[in-house]
N, C-alpha and C positions, 0 to 999 in steps of 0.2 A: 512579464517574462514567462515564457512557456519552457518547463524543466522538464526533460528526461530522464528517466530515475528507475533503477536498476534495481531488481529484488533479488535478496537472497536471503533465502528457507532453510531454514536449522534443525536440523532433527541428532539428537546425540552430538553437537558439536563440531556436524558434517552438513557443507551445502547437498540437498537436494529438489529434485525436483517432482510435483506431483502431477497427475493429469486432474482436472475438475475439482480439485481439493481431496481427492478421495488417497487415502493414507495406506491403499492398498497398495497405491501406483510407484510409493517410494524407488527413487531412482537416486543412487549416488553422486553426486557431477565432482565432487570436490574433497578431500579431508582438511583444504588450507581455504577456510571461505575468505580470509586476510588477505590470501595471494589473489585473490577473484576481485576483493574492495579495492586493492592500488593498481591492481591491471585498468581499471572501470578507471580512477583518481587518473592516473600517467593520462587519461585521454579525454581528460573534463572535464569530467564529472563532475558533481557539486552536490550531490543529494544523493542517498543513498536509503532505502526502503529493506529493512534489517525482520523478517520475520522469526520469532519463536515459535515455531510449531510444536515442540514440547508444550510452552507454557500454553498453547492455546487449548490442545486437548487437554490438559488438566487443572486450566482456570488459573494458574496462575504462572507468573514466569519463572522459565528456568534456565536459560542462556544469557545473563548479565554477564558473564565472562568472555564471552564472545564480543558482546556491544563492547564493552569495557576496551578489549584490545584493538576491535576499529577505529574506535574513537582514539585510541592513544595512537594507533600506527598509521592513519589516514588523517587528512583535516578534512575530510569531506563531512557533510550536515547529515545525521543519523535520523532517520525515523523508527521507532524501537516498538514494534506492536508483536500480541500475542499473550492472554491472559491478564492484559492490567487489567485488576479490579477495585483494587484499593488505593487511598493516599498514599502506602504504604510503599506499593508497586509504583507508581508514578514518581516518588522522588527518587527511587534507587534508581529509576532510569535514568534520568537527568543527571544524579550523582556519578553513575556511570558513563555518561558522553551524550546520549540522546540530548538531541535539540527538539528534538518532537515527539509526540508518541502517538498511534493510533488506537481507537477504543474503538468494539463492536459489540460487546456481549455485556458491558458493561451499562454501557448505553440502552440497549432494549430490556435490561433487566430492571435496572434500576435511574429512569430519564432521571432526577433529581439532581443524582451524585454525578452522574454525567455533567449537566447542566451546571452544578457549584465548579468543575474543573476548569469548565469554559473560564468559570468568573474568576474562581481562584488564583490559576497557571496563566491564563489570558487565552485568547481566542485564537492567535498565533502560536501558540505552542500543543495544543487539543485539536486533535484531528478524529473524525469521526469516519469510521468505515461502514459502510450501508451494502450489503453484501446479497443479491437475490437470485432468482431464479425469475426469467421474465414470463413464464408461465401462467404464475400465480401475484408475482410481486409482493411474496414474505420475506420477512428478512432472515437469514443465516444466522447462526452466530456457533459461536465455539468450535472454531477452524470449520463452519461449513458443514460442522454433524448432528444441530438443531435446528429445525425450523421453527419457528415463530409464529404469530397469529398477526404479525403487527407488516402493515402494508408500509412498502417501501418511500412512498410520497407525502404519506402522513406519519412517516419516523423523521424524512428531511424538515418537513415542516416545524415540524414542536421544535426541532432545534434552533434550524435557520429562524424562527422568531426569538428565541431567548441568545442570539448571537453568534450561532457557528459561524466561524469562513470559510473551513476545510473541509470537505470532502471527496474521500475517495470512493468510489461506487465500482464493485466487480458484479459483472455478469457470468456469476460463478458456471453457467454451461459452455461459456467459451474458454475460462481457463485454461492453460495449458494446451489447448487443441490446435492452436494457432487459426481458427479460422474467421478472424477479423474482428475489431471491438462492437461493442453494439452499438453501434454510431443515430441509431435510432431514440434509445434509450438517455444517451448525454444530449441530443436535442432536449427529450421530454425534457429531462432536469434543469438546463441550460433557460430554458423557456421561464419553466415557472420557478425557479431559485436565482436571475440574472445577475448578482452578487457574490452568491459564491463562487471560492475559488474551487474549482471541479478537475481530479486529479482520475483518469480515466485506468483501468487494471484488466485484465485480461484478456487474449484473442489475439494480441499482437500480430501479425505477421513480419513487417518492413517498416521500412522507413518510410515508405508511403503513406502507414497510418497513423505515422507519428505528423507527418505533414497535414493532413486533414484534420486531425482534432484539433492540430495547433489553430488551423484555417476553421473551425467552430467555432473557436474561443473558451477552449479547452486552457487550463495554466498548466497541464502537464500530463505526464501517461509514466505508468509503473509496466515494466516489462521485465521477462525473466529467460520463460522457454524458447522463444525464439533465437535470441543470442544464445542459449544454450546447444544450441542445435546447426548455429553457423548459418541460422535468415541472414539475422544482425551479425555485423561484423564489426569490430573495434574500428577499422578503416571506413565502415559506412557512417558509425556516430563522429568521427572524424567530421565526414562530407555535412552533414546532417549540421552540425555544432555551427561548421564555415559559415556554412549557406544561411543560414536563420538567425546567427549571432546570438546564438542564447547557449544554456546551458541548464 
């Protein structure tokens, strides 16, 4: 099943929206991000990709209250990422509604504890986010204002051998810009990771590219800017949902 899956970025308690991850770019879209989660739900939706941009710039989370009340006001499936670092952080999410959570900074800091999540939570609930710049192919972390020493194909690897199934990979210079996912980039991964389930993030433009990753063998694409700006329209994930029978 190929999901389409909707992000919304929380900064003070408000959806907004960035360009390239950069926190200069903050842009308001929302004060009720609730009323954005059941607009997404009323059109069927099923998954739902919940960013803490607080908690990621300061390592740990700090919008549970948020998740908390998606999960209580939608039945849609929460992915809850942004400063999980500890066990600590991982169950309050789950305690709180998340049915998943994504980890990025946790992961290239500390692979071990990462790795025990996999094994502890199971590998269906541990989503790993591998976040780069195709320039260099370092990895990002902490919301995209660290770089790393550590290459993007041999961060999938250590994992995908100790049993990841999730990942989501952005090509943090198309974020937000709308100018197409890097469809070059989920071949590489596609190629040498055949097993994972590979959840594509930034560039969006249309529906169109929601159609070709599906046709790669992509399980799915996170989108945000684009429906924010009226590419996507409630009536096109409509069309999109029809056509493909998925959600």
């Amino acid at each position: 099943m190929f999901e389409i899956i909707p992000s919304i970025w929380i900064i003070n308690g408000k959806c907004v929206r960035l360009k390239r991850g950069d926190f200069a770019t903050e842009e308001v879209i929302s004060n009720n991000p609730l009323e954005i989660a059941q607009a997404f739900e009323d059109h069927g939706i099923k998954r739902l990709h919940l960013v803490d941009l607080d908690g990621a710039r300061r390592g740990e989370p700090k919008n549970y209250h948020i998740l908390e009340t998606m999960a209580g006001y939608t039945s849609m499936k929460i992915d809850f990422t942004g400063g999980i670092s500890t066990d600590g952080d991982v169950i309050k999410a789950f305690e709180h509604g998340a049915k998943t959570i994504t980890a990025a900074s946790i992961a290239a800091k500390s692979a071990d504890k990462f790795t025990q999540w996999i094994v502890s939570y199971g590998r269906e609930k541990i989503n790993l986010a591998a976040d780069t710049n195709p320039n260099d192919y370092k990895i990002k972390i902490r919301g995209w204002l660290k770089k790393t020493e550590i290459n993007l194909f041999d961060h999938i690897d250590y994992f995908y051998q100790r049993g990841l199934k999730h990942l989501k990979c952005s090509d943090i210079t198309r974020d937000g810009v709308m100018e197409g996912p890097n469809f070059e980039l989920y071949a590489q991964i596609i190629e040498k990771f055949p097993s994972l389930s590979l959840i594509a993030s930034g560039g969006v433009r249309n529906i169109d590219d929601f159609t070709r990753l599906k046709e790669m063998g992509l399980k799915g694409v996170v989108f945000g800017k684009a429906f924010y700006e009226g590419k996507i329209t409630l009536a096109d994930i409509d069309k999109f949902l029809a056509e493909n029978n998925v959600a």
